[in-house]
N, C-alpha and C positions, 0 to 999 in steps of 0.2 A: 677877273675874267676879261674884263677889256684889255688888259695889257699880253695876256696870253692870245688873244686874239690879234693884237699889234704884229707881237712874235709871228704868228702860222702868214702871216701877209709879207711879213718881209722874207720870212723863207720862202715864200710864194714868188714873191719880184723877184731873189736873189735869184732862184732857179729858170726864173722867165728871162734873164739876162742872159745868163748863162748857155739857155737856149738860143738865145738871141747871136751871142756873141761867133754861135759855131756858124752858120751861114755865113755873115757878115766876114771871120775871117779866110772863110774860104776861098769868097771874092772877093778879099783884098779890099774890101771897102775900109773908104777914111775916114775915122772917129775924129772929131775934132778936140782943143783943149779944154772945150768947156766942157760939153758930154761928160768926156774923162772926170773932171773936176767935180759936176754932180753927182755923178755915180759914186764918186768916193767921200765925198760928203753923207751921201744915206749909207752907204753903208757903214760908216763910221754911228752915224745915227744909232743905225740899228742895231750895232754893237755894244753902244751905251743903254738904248732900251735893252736890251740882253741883261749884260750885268747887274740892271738897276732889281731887272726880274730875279736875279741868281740872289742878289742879296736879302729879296723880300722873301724867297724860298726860304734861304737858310734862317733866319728870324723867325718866320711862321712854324718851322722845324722844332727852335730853340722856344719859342712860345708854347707851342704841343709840348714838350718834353717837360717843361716847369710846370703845365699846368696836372700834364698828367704825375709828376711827383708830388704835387701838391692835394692832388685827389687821394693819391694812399697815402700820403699823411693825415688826412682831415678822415680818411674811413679807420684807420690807425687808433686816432683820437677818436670817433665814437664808440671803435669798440673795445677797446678802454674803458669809458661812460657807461657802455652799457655791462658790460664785466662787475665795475665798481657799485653800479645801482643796484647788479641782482646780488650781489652780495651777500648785503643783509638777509636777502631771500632764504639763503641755506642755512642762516642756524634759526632759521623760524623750525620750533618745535612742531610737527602732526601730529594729529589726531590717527587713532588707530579704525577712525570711523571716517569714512571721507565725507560724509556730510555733517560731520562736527570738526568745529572749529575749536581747538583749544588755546589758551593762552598760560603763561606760567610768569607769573611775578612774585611781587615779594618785597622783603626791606631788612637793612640791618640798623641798628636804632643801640645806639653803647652814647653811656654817659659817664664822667665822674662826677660824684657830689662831696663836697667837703664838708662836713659838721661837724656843729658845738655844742653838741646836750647840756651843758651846764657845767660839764668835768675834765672834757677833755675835747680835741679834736681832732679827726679823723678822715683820712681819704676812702672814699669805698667805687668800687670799680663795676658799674652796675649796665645791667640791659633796663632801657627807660621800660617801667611797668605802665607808662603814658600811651604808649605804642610799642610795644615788643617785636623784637626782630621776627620774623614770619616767613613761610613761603606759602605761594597761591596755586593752585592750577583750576582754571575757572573753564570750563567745554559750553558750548552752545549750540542748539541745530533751529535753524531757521524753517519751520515747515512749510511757512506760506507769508503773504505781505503781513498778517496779522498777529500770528502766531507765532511764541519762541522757544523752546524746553534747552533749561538752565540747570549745568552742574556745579557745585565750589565743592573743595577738597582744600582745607588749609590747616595749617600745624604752625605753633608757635615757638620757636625755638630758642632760651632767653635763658644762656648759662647767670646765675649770679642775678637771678630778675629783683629789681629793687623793692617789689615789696617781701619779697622773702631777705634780702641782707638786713642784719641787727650790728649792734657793737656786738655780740657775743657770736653772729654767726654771719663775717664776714665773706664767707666762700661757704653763698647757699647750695653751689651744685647748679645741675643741668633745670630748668623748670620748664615740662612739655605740655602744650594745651592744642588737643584737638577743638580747635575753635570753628569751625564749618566741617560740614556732611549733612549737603543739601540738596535738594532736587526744586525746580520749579518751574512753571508753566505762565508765560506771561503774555498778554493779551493788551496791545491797544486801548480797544474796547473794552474790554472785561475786567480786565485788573489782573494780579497774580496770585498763583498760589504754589506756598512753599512748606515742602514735607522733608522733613530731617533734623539736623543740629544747625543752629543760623540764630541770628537778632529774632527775638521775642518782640511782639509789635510795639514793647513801650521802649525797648534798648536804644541810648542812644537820643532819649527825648530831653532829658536832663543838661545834654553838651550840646547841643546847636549852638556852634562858634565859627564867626565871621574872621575874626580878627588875625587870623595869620600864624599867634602863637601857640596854639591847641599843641602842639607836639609837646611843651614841656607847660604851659599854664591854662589850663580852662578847667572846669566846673569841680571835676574832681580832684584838687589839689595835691591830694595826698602820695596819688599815683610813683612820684619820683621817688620818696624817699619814706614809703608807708610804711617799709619793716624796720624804722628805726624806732628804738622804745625809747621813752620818756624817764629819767632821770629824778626820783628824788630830791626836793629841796633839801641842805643842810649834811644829809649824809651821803650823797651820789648813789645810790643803790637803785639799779634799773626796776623798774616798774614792769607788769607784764601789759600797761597799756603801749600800745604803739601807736604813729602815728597813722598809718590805713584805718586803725581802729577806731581813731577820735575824731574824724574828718572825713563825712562819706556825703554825696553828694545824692545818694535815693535814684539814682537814673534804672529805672527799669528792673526787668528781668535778668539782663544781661543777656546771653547764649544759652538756648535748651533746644531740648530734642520737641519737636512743637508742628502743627499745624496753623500754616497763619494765612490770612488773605488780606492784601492790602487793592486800594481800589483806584481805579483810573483818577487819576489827575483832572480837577474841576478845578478852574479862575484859582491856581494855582495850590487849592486841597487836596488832600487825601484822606482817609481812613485808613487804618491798618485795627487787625484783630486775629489774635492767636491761643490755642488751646494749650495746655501744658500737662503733662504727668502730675499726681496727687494732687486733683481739684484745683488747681491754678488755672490762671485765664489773663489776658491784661487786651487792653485796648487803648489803642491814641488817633490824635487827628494831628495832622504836617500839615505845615504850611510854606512853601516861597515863593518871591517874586520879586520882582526888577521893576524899576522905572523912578523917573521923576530925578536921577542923580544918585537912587538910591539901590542896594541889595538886602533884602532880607529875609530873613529864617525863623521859623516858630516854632512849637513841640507841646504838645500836653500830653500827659498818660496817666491814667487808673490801672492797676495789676490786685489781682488777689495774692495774696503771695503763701497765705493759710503757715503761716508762721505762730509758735508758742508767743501768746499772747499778743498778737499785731494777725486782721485778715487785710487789712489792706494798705496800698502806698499810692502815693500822688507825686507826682512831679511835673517841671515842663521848664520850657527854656525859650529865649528869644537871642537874637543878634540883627544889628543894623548896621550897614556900613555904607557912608558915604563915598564914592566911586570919586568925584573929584578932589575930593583932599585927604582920603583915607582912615579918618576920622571915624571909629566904631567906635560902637557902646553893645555890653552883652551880659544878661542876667539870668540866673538859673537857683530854683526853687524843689525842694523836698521833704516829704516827711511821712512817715506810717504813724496810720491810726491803733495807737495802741489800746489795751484791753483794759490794759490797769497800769497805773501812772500817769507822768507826763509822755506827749505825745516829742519824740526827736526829731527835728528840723535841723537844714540846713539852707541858710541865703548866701549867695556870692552873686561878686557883680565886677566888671572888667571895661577901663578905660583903653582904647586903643587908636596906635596911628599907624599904615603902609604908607611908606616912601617906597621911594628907590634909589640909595644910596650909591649905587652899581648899577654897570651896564649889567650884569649877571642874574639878576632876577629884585624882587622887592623886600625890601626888610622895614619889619613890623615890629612893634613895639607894643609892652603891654603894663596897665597898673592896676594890681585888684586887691581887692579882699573879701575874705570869706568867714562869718558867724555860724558854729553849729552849736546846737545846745541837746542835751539827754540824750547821747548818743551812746557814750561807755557806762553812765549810769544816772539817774534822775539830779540832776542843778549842776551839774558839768558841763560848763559853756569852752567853747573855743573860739581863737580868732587866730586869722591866720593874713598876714600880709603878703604882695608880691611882687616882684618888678624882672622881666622878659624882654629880650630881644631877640630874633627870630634872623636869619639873613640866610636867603632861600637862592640855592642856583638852578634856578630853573631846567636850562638845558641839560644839567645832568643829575636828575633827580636826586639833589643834596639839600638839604638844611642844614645848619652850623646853628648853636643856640646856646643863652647864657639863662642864668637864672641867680637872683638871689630871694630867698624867701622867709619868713620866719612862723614859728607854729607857738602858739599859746595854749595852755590848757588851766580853769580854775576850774579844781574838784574844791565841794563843799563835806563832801562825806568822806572824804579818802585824803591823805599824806598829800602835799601841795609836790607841784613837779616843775620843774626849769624849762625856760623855755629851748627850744632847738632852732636854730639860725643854719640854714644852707645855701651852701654855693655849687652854681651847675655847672654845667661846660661840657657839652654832647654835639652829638652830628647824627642823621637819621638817612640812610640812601638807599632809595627806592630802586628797584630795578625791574 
C-alpha cells in the first residue's frame, strides 16, 4: 500500500511539473542546470519505484496462481479421501428394516490331517469339526438407551466335516447345521432373554479357553479328527468305535430349540438358565475378570438331560492367562450320572504360551492332555496327548495352525485297538 501510494505522488509531481512547465515556457523563463539535473534524477527515481512495483505485481500474480493450484490440488486430494473412506460404506449390507441393523459374517475353517491307525496312513481333506465353516447374519434394533431386540440366523456349511470322515468314508459329502434361529431381548439392567434355536445355558461351559489355540486344541479334543475309527490290534479290522465316540468332553447341551434367561453381569458373574423340549432344563454360573497382570474365565453347569439311563451331567471349565508373559494354564471337567454302572468322565488340562513372533498378530502355543474313562463302555479308559501352534493374523481375520496329537484307547472287555497318531495343518478366515 505505501509503495502504491509513492506511485499516485509522483504522478501527482509529474503532472504538477508538467503544469508547471507550460507557463514557465511561455515566458521563456530560464531553468537552470541544476533544476534540469534534479528533476531528472526523481524522475529516474520514480521510474525505478515503478518497475520495482511492476515486478512485486507480477510475483503477487505468480504467488495467487500457485497458491490457487495448489488449493485444487489439496480439494482433489480430499476428495479422493473422502471417496476412498465412503467406500467401504456401500458394500455394508441393510437391513430391509431401517431401524435394524444387520451385520453378515462368518468363517471358512478346512484342514488336512494325516493319520496312522495302526495299518496304514492316510491324508483326509477335512472342514475343522473344531469350528466349522459357517455363515452369520445377526439384526439388531436399539429401542432405547437400555433396551436391545436381537436376531442370529446361522447355517453351518462343512463339505467333508471331520467328524463324519472315516478310513471307509473318506468324501462324507455336504454336512448342513442350522445352528441359530434365535430371537432376544437384552436389558442392561435386567438381563436377557432368548426364544428359538441358540447355546442352551450350560453350552460352551466345558471349553472356556484363554490360551490362543481353541481353534484346533481345547477341551474337546476329538473334534478334528472324531470320524476316525479305531483299528484292531493284530488283525487291522476297523472297529465301529471312533474317535468322537471315545473322547467327549460332557460340555453342555449343545444347541436346542430352548427358552433361556441369562442375568446382568455382577463383580464379573452371571447366571444363565434354560428350558428344553422332553423335560430337560440345564443351568450354569460364568465367571470373568481382569486385573493384577492377569485375564480370567470360569464355567460350571448342571443339565438334565433325561437320557436312557443317565438324568443328569455336570461339567465346568477355568482358564488363566497371564498378560505379560502369556503364560496360560486351562482345565476342563465332565461326567453324567449314570443309573446303573460306572459313572463316564472326562479330565483334560492345557499348558500354554502367546508371543508374538510377527508384526502380524500373536502366536500361541499349546501342550495338553486328556483322560476319559466309561465312555464307549464300562473300564475303557483313554488318553490322549497334544502339541499346538496357533499363528494368528490379525488384520485379516486368518489363523494358520499345526497340530500333532495322539489318541489311546484300553478296552478291558472288547479286542484291544492301535493307537491313532495325527498330523494337522489348517487355516480358519473369518470374515
Amino acid at each position: 500500500m505505501q509503495r502504491r501510494a509513492r506511485l499516485i505522488m509522483a504522478g501527482f509531481l509529474l503532472a504538477a511539473l508538467g503544469l508547471t512547465a507550460v507557463p514557465v515556457a511561455a515566458q521563456q523563463v530560464t531553468v537552470d542546470a541544476k533544476t534540469i539535473e534534479r528533476l531528472e534524477n526523481l524522475i529516474n527515481t520514480q521510474q525505478k519505484q515503478l518497475e520495482a512495483l511492476q515486478q512485486e505485481v507480477n510475483q503477487l500474480k505468480q504467488t495467487t496462481a500457485s497458491a490457487q493450484s495448489d488449493a485444487k490440488e489439496a480439494r482433489e486430494v480430499a476428495e479422493t479421501a473422502k471417496m476412498t473412506a465412503q467406500a467401504p460404506a456401500e458394500k455394508v449390507v441393510t437391513s430391509g428394516q431401517e431401524r435394524v441393523k444387520l451385520v453378515v459374517s462368518g468363517q471358512v475353517d478346512r484342514a488336512m490331517n494325516v493319520a496312522n491307525d495302526g495299518d496304514q496312513t492316510k491324508a483326509y481333506f477335512v472342514d475343522n469339526g473344531a469350528s466349522n465353516s459357517r455363515l452369520r447374519l445377526v439384526g439388531t434394533a436399539r429401542v432405547d438407551d437400555d433396551l436391545t431386540i436381537g436376531t442370529r440366523l446361522e447355517m453351518a456349511f462343512a463339505p467333508n466335516e471331520s467328524s463324519k470322515v472315516s478310513q471307509d468314508n473318506e468324501e462324507s459329502g455336504d454336512f448342513f447345521d442350522e445352528r441359530y434361529a434365535d430371537l432376544s431381548l437384552a436389558s442392561e439392567r435386567f438381563g436377557k432373554l432368548s426364544l428359538g434355536k441358540g447355546d442352551t445355558a450350560s453350552n460352551n461351559s466345558a471349553e472356556v479357553d484363554l490360551s490362543g489355540t481353541d481353534v484346533v486344541q481345547y477341551a474337546s479334543i476329538a473334534d478334528i479328527v472324531g470320524g476316525l475309527k479305531f483299528r484292531q490290534s493284530g488283525n487291522d479290522q476297523l472297529t465301529d468305535v471312533t474317535v468322537g465316540g471315545a473322547f467327549k468332553d460332557f460340555d453342555g447341551l449343545s444347541r436346542k430349540s430352548r427358552l433361556r434367561y441369562d442375568t446382568p453381569r455382577f463383580h464379573g458373574f452371571s447366571l444363565a438358565g434354560a428350558v428344553i423340549s422332553d423335560q430337560r432344563w440345564d443351568a450354569s454360573l460364568w465367571w470373568a475378570a481382569e486385573g493384577y497382570g492377569f485375564k480370567s474365565g470360569a464355567a460350571a453347569a448342571v443339565a438334565k438331560i433325561n437320557e436312557d439311563n443317565v438324568d443328569y451331567q455336570y461339567d465346568g471349565s477355568f482358564s488363566i492367562l497371564h498378560q505379560a508373559t502369556g503364560l496360560n494354564v486351562t482345565f476342563s471337567a465332565g461326567t453324567k450320572d449314570s443309573d446303573n454302572g460306572s459313572d463316564p468322565y472326562n479330565l483334560w488340562g492345557k499348558l500354554g504360551w502367546q508371543t508374538k513372533l510377527t508384526q502380524y498378530g500373536p502366536t500361541s502355543f499349546g501342550v495338553d492332555y486328556g483322560h476319559s474313562e466309561n465312555i464307549t463302555a464300562d473300564d475303557d479308559k483313554g488318553d490322549s496327548i497334544g502339541v499346538a501352534m496357533v499363528q494368528s493374523f490379525a488384520d485379516y481375520g486368518t489363523e494358520i495352525y499345526l497340530q500333532y496329537r495322539n489318541f489311546s484307547l484300553d478296552r478291558d472287555s472288547a479286542a484291544s485297538v492301535s493307537d491313532i497318531n495325527v498330523g494337522t495343518v489348517g487355516a480358519r478366515v473369518k470374515f
